[in-house]
C-alpha positions as CSV (number, residue, x, y, z in Angstrom):
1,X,-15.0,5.8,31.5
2,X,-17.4,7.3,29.0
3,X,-20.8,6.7,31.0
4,X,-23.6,8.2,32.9
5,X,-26.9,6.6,33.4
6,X,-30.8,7.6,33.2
7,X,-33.9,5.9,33.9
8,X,-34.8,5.9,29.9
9,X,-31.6,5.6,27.5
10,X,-30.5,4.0,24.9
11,X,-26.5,3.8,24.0
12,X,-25.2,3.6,20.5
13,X,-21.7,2.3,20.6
14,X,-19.8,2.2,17.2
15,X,-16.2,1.0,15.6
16,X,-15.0,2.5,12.3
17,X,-12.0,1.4,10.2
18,X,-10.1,-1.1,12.3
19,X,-8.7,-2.4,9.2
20,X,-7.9,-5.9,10.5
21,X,-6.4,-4.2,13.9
22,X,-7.7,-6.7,15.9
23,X,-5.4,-6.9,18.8
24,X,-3.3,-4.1,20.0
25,X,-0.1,-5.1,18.1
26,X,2.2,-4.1,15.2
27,X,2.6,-6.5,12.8
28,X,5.2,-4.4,10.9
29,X,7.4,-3.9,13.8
30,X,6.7,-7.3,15.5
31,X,6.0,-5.3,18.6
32,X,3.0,-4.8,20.9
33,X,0.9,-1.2,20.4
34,X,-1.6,-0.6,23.5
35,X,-3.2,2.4,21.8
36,X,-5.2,0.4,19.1
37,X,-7.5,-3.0,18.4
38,X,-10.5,-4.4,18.1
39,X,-9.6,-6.5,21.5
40,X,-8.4,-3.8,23.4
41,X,-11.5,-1.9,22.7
42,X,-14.2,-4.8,23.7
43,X,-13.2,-4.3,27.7
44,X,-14.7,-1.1,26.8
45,X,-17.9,-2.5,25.0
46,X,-18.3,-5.3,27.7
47,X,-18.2,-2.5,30.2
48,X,-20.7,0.0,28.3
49,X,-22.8,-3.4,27.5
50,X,-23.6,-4.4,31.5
51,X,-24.9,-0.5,31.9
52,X,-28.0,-0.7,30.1
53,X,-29.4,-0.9,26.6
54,X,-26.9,-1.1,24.3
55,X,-26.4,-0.9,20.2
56,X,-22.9,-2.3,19.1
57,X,-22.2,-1.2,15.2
58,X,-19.2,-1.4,13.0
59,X,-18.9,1.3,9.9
60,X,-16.6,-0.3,7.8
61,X,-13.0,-1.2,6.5
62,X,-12.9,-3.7,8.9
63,X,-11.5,-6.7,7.1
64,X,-8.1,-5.0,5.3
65,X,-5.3,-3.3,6.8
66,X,-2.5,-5.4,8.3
67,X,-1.4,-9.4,7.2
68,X,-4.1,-10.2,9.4
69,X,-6.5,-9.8,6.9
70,X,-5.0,-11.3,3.9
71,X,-4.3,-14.2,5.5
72,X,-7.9,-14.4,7.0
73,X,-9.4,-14.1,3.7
74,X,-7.4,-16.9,2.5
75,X,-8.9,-19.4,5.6
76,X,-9.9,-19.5,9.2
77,X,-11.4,-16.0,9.5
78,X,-11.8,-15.3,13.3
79,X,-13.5,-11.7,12.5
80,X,-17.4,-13.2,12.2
81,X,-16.4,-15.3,15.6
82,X,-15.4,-12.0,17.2
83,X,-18.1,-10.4,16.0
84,X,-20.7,-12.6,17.7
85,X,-18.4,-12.6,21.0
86,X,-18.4,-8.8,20.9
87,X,-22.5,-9.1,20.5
88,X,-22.3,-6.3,17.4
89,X,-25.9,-5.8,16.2
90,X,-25.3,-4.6,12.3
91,X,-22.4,-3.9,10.6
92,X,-21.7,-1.2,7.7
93,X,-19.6,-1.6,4.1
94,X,-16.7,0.1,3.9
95,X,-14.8,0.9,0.4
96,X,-11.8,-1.6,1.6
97,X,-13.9,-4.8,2.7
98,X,-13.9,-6.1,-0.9
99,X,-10.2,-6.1,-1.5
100,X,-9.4,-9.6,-1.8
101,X,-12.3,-10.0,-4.4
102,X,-15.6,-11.0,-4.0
103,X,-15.6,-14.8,-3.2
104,X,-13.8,-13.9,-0.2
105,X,-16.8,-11.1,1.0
106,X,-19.2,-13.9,0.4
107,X,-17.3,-15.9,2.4
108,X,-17.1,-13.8,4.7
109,X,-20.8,-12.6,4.6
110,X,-22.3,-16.1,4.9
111,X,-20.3,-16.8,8.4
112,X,-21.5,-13.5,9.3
113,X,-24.8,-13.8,11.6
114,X,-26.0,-10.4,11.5
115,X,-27.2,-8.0,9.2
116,X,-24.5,-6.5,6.9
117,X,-25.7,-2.9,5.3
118,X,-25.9,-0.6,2.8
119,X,-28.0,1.3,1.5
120,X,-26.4,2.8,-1.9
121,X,-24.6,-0.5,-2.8
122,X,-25.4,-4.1,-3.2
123,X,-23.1,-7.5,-3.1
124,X,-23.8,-11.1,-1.4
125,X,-24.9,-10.8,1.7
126,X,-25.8,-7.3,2.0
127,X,-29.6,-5.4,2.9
128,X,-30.4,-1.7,2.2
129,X,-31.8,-1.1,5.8
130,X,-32.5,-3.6,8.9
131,X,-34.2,-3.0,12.5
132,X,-33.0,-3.8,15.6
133,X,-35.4,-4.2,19.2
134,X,-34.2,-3.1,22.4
135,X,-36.3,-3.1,25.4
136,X,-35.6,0.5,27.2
137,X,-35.6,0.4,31.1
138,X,-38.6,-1.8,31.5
139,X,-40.6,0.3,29.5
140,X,-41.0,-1.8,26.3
141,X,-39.2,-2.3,23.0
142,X,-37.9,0.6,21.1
143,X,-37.1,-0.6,17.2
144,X,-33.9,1.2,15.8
145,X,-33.2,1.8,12.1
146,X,-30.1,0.9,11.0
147,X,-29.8,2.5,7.4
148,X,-25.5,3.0,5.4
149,X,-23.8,4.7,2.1
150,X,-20.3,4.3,0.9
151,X,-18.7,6.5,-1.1
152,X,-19.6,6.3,-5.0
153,X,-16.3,6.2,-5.8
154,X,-15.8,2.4,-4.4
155,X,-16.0,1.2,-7.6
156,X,-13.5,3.1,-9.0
157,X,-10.9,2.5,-6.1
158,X,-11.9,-1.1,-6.1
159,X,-12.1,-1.6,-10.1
160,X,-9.9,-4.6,-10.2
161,X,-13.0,-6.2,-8.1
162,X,-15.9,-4.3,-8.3
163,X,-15.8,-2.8,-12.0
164,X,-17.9,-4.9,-13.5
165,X,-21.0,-4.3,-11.0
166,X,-23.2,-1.1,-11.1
167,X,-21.6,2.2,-9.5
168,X,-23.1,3.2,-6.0
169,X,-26.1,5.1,-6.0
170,X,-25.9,8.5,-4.8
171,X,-25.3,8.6,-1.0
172,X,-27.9,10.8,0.2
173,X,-31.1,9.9,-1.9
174,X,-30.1,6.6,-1.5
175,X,-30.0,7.0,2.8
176,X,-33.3,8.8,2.6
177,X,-35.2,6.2,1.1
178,X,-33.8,4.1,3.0
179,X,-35.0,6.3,6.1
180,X,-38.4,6.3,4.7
181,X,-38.0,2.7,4.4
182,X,-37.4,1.5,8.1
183,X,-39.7,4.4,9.6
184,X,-42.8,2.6,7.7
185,X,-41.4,-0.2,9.1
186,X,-41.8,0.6,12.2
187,X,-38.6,2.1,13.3
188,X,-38.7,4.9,16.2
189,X,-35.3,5.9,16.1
190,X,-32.8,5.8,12.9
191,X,-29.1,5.8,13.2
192,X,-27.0,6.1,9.5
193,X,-23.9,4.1,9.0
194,X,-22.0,6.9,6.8
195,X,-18.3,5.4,5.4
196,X,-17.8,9.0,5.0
197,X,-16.1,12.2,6.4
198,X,-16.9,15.5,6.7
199,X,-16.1,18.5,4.2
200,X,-17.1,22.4,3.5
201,X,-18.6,22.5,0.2
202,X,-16.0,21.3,-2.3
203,X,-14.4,19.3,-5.0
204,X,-14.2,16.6,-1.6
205,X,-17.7,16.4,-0.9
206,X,-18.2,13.9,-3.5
207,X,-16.6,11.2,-1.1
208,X,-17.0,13.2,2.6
209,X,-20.8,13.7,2.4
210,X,-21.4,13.4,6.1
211,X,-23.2,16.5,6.1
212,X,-25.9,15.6,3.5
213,X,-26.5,12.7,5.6
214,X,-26.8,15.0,9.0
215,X,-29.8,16.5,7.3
216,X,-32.1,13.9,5.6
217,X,-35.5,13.9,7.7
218,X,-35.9,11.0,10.4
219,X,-31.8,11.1,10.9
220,X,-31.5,10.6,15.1
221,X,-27.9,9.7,14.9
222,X,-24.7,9.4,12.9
223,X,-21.8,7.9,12.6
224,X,-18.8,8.3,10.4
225,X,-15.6,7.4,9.3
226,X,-13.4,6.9,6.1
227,X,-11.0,9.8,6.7
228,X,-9.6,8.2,10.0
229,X,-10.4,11.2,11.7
230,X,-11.8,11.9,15.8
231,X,-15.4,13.4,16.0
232,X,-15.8,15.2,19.0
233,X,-12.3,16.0,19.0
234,X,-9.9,18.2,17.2
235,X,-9.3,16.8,13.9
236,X,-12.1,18.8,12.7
237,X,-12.1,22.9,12.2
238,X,-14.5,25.1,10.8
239,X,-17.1,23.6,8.3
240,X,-20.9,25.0,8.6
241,X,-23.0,23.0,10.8
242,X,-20.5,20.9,12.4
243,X,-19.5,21.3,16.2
244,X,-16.3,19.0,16.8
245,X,-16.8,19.6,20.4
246,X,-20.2,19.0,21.1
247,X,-19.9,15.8,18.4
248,X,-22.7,17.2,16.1
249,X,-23.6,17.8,12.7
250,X,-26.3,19.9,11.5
251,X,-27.5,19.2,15.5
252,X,-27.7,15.4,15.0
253,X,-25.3,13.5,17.6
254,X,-22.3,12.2,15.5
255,X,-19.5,10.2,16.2
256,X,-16.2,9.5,14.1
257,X,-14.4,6.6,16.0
258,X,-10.3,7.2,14.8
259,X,-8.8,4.4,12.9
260,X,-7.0,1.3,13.9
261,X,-9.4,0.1,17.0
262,X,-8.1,3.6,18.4
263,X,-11.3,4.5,20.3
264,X,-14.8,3.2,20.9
265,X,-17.6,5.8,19.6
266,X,-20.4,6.7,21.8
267,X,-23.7,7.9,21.5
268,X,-26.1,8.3,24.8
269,X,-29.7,9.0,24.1
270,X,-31.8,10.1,26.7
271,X,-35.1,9.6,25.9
272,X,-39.3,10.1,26.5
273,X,-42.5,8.3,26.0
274,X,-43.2,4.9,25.2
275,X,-43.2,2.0,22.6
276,X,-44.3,4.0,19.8
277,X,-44.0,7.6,20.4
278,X,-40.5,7.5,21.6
279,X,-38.8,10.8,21.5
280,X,-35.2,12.3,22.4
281,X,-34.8,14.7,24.6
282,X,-30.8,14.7,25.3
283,X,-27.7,13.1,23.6
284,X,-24.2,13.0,24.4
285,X,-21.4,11.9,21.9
286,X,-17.4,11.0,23.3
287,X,-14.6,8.8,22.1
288,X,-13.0,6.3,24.6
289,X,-10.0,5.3,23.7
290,X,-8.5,2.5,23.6
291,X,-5.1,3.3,25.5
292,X,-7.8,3.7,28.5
293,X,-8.3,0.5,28.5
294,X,-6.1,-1.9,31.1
295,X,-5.8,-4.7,28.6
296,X,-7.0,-6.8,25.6
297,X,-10.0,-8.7,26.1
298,X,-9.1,-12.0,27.4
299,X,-11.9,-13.9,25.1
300,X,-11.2,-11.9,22.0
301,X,-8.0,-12.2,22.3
302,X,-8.2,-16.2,22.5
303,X,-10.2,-16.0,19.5
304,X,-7.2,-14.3,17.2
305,X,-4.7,-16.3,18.7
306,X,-4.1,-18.8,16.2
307,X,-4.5,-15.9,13.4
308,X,-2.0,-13.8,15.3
309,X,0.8,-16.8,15.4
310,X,0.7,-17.8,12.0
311,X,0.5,-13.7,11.4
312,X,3.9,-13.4,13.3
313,X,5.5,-16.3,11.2
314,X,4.4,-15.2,7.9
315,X,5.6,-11.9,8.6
316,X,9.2,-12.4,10.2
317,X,10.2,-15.0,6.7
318,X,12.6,-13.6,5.2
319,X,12.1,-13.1,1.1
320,X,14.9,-11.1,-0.2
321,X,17.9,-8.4,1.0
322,X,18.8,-5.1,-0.1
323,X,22.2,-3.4,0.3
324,X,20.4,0.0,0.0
325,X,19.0,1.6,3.5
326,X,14.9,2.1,3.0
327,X,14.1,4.6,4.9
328,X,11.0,7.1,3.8
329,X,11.2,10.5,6.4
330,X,12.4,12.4,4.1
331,X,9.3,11.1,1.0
332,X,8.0,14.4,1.3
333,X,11.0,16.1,0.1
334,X,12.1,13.2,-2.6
335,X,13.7,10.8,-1.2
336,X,12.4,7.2,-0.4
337,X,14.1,4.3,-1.8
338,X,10.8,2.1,-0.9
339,X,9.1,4.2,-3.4
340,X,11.9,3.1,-5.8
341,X,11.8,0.0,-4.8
342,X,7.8,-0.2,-6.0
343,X,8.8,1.9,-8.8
344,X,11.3,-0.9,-10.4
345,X,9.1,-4.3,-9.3
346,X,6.1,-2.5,-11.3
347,X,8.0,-1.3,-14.1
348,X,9.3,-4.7,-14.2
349,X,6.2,-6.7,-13.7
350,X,4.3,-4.4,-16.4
351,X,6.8,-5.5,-19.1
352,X,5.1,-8.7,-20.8
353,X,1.7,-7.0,-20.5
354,X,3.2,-3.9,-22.6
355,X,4.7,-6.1,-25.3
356,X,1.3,-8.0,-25.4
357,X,-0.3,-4.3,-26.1
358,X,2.8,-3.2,-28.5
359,X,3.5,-0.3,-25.7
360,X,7.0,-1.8,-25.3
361,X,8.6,1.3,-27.2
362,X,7.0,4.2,-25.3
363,X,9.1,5.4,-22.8
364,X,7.8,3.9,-19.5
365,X,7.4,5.7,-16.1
366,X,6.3,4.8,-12.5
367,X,3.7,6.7,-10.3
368,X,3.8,5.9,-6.9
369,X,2.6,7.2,-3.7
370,X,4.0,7.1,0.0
371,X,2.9,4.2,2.1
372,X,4.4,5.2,5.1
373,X,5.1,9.0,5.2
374,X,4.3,9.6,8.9
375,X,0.2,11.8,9.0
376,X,-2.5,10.7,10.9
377,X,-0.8,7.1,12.0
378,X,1.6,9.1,13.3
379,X,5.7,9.6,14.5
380,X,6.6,5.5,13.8
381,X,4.7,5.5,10.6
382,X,7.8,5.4,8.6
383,X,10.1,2.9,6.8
384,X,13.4,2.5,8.7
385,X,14.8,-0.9,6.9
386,X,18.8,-1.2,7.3
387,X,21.0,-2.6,4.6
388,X,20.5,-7.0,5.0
389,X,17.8,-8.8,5.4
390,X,14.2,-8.0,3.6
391,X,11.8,-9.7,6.2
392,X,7.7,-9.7,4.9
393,X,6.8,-7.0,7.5
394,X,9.0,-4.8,5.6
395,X,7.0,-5.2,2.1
396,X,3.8,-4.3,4.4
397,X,5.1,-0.9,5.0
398,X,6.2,-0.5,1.6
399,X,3.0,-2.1,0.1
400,X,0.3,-2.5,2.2
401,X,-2.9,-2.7,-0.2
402,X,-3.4,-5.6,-2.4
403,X,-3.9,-3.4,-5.9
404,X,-2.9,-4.6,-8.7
405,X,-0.7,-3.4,-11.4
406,X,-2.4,-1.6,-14.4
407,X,-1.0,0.8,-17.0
408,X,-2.1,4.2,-18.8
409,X,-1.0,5.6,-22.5
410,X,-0.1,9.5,-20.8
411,X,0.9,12.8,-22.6
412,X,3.3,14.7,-21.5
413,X,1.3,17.6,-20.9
414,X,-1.0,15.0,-18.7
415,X,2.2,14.1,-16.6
416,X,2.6,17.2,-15.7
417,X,-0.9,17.9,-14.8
418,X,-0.3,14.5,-12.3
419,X,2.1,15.8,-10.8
420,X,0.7,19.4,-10.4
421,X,-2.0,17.6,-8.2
422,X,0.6,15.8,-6.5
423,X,2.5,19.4,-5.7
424,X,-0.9,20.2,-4.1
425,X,0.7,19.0,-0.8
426,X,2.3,21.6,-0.4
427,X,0.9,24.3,1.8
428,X,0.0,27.4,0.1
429,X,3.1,30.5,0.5
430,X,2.1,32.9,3.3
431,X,4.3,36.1,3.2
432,X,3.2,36.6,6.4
433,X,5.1,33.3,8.2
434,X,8.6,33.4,7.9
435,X,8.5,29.6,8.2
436,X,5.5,28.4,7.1
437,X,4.7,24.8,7.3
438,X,5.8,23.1,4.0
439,X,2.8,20.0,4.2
440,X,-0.5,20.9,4.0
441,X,-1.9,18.7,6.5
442,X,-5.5,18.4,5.1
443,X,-4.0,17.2,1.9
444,X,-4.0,13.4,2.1
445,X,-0.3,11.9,1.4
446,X,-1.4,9.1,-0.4
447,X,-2.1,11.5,-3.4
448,X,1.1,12.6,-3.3
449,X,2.8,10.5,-6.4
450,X,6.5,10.4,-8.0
451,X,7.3,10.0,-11.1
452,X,10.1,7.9,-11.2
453,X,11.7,8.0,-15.0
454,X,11.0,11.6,-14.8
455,X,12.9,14.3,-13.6
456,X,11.2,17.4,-11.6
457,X,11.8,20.1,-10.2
458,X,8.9,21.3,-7.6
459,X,8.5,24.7,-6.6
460,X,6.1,25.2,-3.1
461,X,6.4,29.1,-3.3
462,X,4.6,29.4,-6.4
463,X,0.4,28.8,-6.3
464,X,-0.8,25.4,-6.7
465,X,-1.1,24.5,-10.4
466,X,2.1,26.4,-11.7
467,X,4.6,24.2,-9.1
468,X,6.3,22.0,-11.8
469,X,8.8,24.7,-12.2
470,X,10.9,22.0,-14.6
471,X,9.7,18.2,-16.2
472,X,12.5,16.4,-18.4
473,X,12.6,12.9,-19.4
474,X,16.5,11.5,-21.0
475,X,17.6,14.6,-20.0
476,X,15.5,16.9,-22.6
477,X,12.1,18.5,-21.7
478,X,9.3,16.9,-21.7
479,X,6.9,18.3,-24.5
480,X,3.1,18.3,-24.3
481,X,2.7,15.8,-26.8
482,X,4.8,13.1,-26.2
483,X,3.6,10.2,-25.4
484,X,4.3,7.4,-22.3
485,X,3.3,4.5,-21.0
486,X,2.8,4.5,-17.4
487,X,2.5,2.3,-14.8
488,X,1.0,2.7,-11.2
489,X,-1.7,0.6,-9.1
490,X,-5.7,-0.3,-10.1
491,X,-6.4,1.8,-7.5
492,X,-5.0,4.9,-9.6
493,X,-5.2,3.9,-13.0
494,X,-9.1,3.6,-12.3
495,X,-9.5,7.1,-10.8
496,X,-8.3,6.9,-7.6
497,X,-7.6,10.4,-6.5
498,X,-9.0,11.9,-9.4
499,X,-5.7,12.6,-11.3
500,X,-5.5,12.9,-14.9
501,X,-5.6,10.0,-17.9
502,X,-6.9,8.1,-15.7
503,X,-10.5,5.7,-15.6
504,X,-10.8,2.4,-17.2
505,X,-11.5,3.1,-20.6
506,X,-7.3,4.6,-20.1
507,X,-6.4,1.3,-19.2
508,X,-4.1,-0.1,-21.4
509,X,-2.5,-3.6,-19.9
510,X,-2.4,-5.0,-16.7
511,X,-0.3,-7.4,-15.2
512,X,-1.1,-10.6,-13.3
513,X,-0.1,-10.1,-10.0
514,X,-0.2,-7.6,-7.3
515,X,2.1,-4.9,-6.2
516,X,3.7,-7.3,-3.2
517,X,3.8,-10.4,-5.3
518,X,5.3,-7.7,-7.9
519,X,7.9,-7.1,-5.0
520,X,8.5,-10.8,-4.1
521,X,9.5,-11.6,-7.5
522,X,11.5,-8.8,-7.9
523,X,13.7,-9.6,-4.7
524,X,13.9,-13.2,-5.9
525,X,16.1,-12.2,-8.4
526,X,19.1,-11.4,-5.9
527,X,19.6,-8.3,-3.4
528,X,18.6,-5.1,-4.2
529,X,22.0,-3.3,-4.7
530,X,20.8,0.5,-6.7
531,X,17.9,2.0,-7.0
532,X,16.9,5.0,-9.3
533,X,17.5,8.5,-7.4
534,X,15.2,10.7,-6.6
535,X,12.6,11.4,-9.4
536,X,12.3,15.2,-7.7
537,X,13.5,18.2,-6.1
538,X,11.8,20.6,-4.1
539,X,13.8,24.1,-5.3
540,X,12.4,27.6,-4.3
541,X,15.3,29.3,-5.4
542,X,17.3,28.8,-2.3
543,X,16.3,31.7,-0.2
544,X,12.8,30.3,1.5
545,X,12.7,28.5,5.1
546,X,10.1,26.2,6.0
547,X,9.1,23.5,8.8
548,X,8.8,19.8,7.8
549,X,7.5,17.4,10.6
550,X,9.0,13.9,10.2
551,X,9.7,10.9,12.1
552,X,12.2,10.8,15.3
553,X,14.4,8.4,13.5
554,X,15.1,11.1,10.6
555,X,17.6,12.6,13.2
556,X,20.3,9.8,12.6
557,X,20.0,10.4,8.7
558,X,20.0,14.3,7.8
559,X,22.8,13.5,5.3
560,X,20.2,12.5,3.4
561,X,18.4,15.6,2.3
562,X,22.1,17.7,3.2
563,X,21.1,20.1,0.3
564,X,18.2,21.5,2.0
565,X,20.4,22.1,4.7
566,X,18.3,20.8,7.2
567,X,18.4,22.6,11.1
568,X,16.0,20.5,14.6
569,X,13.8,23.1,15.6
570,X,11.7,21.0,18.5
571,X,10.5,17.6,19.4
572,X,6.7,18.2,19.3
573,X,4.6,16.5,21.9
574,X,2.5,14.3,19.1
575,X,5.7,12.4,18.7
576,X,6.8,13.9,16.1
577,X,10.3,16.3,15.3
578,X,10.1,20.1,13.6
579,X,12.8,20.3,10.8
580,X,14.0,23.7,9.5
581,X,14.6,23.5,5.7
582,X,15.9,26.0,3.1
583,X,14.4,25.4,-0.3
């Protein structure tokens, strides 16, 4: 339990990215995951609720994630009917709520009975600020200000929905006007909503700006999210004015609540005076997870059930079969036939849209990312699809986000500057390690594209920017000039990432389906019997050693990446297994 109790306090509880976990089960395994969901997590709010004053907040990217939430967008939403059972108070926008377009958020928004905010962003349903009234410990009310920002760069991630509305306002003069806003309005206490991590001063503050919230004036209490992270907890190292162990940013009590509905945040305010003058004189910040909880919440739980069938049913159809083995532990290193597998339904699905644009004769190539390459949804976060049957749970490993499918005219010399920030992944050479780590865990995987109709050759030992040690396309080098079509998802073709060529003005055709329905229509064509190889190699002239963390069930397939002559070091208690590669 995370609880104490005091004659005067006020509790702040708060969810972050549950991404349509809503119940403690896998819906890409068909099998039952205690350590996560929305219900498994309310035995914890119920419990926290019957303590004492209570605030119950959500922060975002709740409504996309698994099949839950594309099929709740499509009818009989349960989320606003959990909400209202949970007895939430406000919730905040998150960059992936608007996925499935707008008329399903004002769908969504008008069940919705309580406030839905944000302060830097407007769409149906939404308000800048609202106040909420608690009475503390027989004292009185105390009126909290419930302010939120999202990162700017929503509408570039979200183009295919949101590009033709106004961009987000800056996130921190936004949050302080906002501030201002509810303190005239009477609000003793202010707690931000921030859809944002943390980062040191950098080219990733843009979208991690939780510090510049931490230090607006009239800021009591924070909580963040986005990056999936734990705050108290480890996730976080050395960046000024943080303390990942006391759960504080620039002193103000801050909370970043996981992903997936894996733990409850929790913010306890100790406080002095009265209605009016109410002051804080203590706080304490900790994570309960949800694996600490016995079981699902029985009434939640009802509520999903019908979503949670149908879920099941949709997900175990089967929609196509491939003769090739999926698998995607070894993604890092090249090889991931799902990636292929993307890389031919888009190439495929671009093709009328290309002719439309007279494209059709530039040479086309595919940029894709890894969906499921293991990182911070740890050990089972891979593809492992045997030759036979292609089930729908499988195409939600491969493509879990509903982007569409847009292409870019590219130079060569732009190609290779895509995939030099791809290379970035790879962690910097220390002389110093004799087997350094290859992945640079504080590099996200999903910027991590291939280039399939290219061939590279990727080079970890040199510095980042100079690792494309060799780019060829037909089997000649690729010069600076020479021009290509190329296909990927809205998502990066509008700036996602912040690679090169990319923006809408870059946009050059789009095609009129999504990257799954891309996939369904490829696999209706018959069974999926080759694949392009690998569009890379990872070559450091075959004398360095490094470590690769991968997935348990990249033991029974080594064979696969035999050339990097791959040696089991040790099973690591996260789950995971320590390779020894030679590059």
């Amino acid at each position: 339990m995370c609880a104490t109790s005091t004659s005067a306090r006020l509790t702040l509880l708060a969810t972050s990215d549950v991404h349509m976990h809503l119940s403690g089960f896998d819906y890409r395994r068909d099998a039952p995951r205690p350590d996560i969901g929305l219900a498994r997590l309310a035995t914890h709010v119920a419990q926290v609720q019957a303590e004492g004053p209570c605030v119950l907040l959500d922060n975002g990217d709740l409504l996309q994630g698994t099949v839950l939430g594309g099929l709740a967008a499509e009818r009989d939403n349960p989320v606003p009917e959990m909400i209202a059972a949970m007895g939430y108070d406000a919730l905040g926008l998150g960059n992936h709520d608007v996925d499935f377009g707008i008329d399903a958020w004002a769908r969504f928004a008008r069940a919705v009975q309580i406030p839905i905010v944000c302060s830097n962003f407007e769409l149906p349903g939404t308000h800048p600020h609202t106040i909420i009234t608690r009475e503390i410990a027989n004292r009185g009310p105390l009126h909290l200000g419930v302010v939120a920002a999202l990162p700017p760069q929503t509408i570039q991630w979200n183009a295919q929905h949101l590009g033709h509305l106004p961009a987000p306002r800056d996130p921190a003069t936004s949050v302080a006007a906002a501030v201002r806003a509810v303190r005239a309005g009477g609000a003793d206490l202010v707690v931000v909503l921030g859809h944002t991590g943390l980062a040191a001063d950098g080219p990733d503050t843009a979208e991690n700006f939780g510090t510049a919230l931490a230090q607006i004036p009239g800021v009591d209490a924070l909580i963040l999210g986005h990056t999936h992270r734990r705050l108290p907890g480890p996730d976080y190292g050395a960046i000024d004015g943080v303390d990942p162990e006391a759960g504080t940013v620039f002193g103000v009590p801050a909370v970043m609540p996981g992903f997936a509905g894996s733990h409850l945040g929790r913010i306890d305010l100790e406080l002095e005076g009265r209605p009016g003058t109410w002051q804080i004189v203590a706080a304490r910040t900790a994570l309960c997870p949800a694996r600490t909880a016995e079981e699902d919440d029985l009434a939640i739980s009802q509520i999903i059930a019908p979503l949670h069938a149908r879920a099941r049913t949709h997900q175990a159809e089967i929609i196509g079969s491939t003769e090739v083995p999926l698998r995607s532990h070894f993604a890092l290193l090249g090889h991931d036939p799902g990636q292929a597998l993307c890389a031919k339904a888009m190439q495929t699905a671009i093709g009328p849209a290309l002719r439309d644009a007279g494209l059709e004769a530039l040479p086309l190539i595919a940029a894709v990312a890894p969906n499921a390459a293991g990182g911070r949804a740890g050990p089972g976060n891979y593809l492992n699809v045997a030759t036979g049957p292609l089930h729908r749970r499988d195409l939600s490993a491969i493509a879990p986000y509903p982007n569409g499918i847009w292409a870019l005219r590219a130079t060569g010399a732009e190609l290779r500057a895509w995939l030099e920030l791809s290379a970035a992944v790879f962690g910097k050479s220390d002389p110093t390690v004799s087997a350094p780590a290859l992945i640079d865990p504080a590099v996200p995987l999903f910027n991590f594209d291939s280039l399939f109709g290219l061939n590279a050759v990727l080079d970890p030992s040199e510095p980042p920017g100079n690792r494309v040690a060799h780019l060829e396309w037909g089997g000649a080098h690729v010069a600076a000039d020479m021009p290509f079509a190329l296909v990927t998802t809205s998502y990066r073709a509008a700036g996602g990432g912040g690679f090169p060529a990319t923006g809408l003005h870059r946009v050059a055709a789009r095609a009129e389906m999504t990257l799954a329905q891309a996939l369904e229509a490829l696999l209706a064509n018959g069974p999926i019997r080759a694949l392009d190889p690998a569009p890379f190699q990872v070559d450091a002239g075959g004398q360095k050693r490094v470590t690769l963390d991968t997935g348990p069930g990249a033991l029974d397939h080594l064979d696969d990446i035999a050339r990097y002559d791959p040696r089991v070091l040790e099973q690591l208690t996260s789950g995971f297994v320590r390779l020894g590669l030679t590059l």
